[in-house]
C-alpha positions in Angstrom: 0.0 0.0 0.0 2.5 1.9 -1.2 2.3 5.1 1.1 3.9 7.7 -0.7 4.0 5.6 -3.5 3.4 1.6 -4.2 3.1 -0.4 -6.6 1.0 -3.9 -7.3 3.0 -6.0 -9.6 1.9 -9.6 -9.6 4.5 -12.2 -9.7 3.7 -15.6 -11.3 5.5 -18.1 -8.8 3.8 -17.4 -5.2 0.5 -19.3 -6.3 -2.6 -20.6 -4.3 -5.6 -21.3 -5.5 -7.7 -19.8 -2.7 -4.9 -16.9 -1.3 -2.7 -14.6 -2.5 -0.3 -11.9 -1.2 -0.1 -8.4 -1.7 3.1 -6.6 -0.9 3.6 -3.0 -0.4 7.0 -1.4 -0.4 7.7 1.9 0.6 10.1 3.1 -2.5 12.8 5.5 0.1 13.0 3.5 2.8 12.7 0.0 1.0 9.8 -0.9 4.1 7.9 -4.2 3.1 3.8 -4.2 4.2 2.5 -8.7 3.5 -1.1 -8.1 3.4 -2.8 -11.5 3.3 -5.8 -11.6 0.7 -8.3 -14.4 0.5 -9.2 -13.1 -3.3 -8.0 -11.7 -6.1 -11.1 -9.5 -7.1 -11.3 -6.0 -7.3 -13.7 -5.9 -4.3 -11.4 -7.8 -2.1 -8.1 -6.5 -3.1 -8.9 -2.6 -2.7 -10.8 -3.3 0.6 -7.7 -5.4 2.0 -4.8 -2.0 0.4 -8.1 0.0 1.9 -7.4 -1.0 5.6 -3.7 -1.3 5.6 -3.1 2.2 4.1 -5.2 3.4 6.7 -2.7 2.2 9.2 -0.3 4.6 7.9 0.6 8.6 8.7 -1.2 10.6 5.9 2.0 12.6 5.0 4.3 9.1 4.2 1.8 8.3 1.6 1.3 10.1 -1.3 0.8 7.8 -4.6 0.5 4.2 -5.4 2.1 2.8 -8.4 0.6 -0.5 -9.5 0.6 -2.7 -12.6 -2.1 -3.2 -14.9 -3.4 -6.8 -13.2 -7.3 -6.7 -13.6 -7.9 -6.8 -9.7 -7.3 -3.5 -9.6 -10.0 -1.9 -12.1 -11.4 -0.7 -8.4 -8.3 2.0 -8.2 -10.6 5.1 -8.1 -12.6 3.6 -5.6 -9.5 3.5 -3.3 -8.3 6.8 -4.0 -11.7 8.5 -2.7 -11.4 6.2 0.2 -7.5 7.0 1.4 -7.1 10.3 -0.9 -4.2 8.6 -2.3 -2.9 9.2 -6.0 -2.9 6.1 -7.8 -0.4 6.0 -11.2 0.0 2.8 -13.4 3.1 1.2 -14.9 3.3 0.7 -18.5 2.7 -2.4 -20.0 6.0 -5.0 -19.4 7.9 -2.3 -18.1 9.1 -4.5 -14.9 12.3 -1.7 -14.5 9.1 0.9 -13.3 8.7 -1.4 -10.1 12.5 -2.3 -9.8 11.3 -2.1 -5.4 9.0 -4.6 -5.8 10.9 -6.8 -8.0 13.2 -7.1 -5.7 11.0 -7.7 -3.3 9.7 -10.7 -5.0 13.2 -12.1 -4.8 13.6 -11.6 -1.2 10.0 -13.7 -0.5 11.2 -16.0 -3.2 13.3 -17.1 0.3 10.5 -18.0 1.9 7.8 -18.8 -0.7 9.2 -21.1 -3.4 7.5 -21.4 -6.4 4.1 -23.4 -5.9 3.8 -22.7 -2.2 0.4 -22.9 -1.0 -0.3 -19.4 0.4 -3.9 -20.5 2.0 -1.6 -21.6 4.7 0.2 -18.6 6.3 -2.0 -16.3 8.6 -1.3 -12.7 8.7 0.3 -13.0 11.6 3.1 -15.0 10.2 3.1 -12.4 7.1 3.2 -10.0 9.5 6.4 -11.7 11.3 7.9 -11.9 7.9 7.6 -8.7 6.8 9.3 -7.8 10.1 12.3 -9.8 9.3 12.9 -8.6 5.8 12.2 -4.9 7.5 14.8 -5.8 10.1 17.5 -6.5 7.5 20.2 -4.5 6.5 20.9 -3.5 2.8 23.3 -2.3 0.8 21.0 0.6 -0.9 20.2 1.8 2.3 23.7 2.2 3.5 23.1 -0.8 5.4 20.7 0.7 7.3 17.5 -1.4 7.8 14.1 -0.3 6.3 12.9 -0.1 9.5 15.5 2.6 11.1 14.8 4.5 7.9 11.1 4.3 8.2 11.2 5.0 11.5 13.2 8.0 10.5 10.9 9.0 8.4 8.0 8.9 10.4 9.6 10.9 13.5 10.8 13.4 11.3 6.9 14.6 10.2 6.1 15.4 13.9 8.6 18.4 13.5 10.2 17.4 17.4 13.4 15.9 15.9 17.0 18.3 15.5 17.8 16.2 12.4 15.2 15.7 9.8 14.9 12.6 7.4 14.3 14.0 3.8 11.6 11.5 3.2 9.9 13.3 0.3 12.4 11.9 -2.2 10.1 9.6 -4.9 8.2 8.1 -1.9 6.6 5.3 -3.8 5.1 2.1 -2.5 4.5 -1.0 -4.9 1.8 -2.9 -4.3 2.0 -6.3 -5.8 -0.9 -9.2 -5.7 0.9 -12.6 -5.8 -1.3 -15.7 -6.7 
């Protein structure tokens, strides 16, 4: 729910027949959302993005960038509901959601291809998503998305000496896997 900006590729790989994933990641900071969702219709999908971006500070998230996957015909339905921008990639253009592709490499770790996603509970997304958030990398200075998040987030209540520049290209990708 890509907060200032996301986008919703969906990967073929991470299939169920009855659950799928979406993934939100946070374009500055690199920070990883799992939302579980128990369909891939529009209905469900933007309900599901609905509630998580509502979880999140108004000023850390300005635009979603998805792809084109039919779940998300309902995009101006979420926009009224979370007053967020939503922008689409262009068609096979994967290098416009490089986040979230690498994203789909790091759940490749723990979702190899064919792995029945009916099985894992939010919670245990939830615990996932705390990992990969709690893991250094090397575009971040090997900082973790978390510290920079967390940066990011302190810095808009204006009590901080140092501010966090989080208005650089704050895009999340939203991806729907399954």
């Amino acid at each position: 729910m890509g907060i200032p900006s996301t986008e919703i590729p969906t990967p073929g790989g991470l299939v169920s027949k009855n659950s799928h994933i979406a993934t939100l990641v946070e374009r500055h900071t690199r920070y990883v959302m799992l939302v579980k969702v128990t369909r891939k219709d529009t209905q469900t999908v933007i309900t599901a993005l609905t509630e998580y971006a509502k979880k999140l500070p108004a000023e850390l998230y300005k635009s979603l960038t998805w792809d084109r996957g039919k779940e998300l015909v309902g995009h101006k339905q979420f926009t009224l509901a979370t007053n967020i921008d939503v922008y689409f990639c262009d068609p096979q253009s994967p290098w416009q959601r490089g986040s979230n592709e690498n994203l789909n490499g790091l759940l490749r770790q723990y979702f190899t291809k064919g792995t029945d996603l009916s099985v894992h509970s939010q919670a245990h997304l939830n615990k996932m998503a705390r990992q990969l958030n709690e893991r250094p990398r090397k575009i971040l200075e090997f900082e973790t998305p978390a510290e920079r998040f967390n940066a990011c987030v302190a810095s808009t209540g204006g009590d901080r000496e140092q501010k966090v520049d989080c208005s650089n290209e704050k895009n999340y990708r939203i991806v729907v896997t399954g």
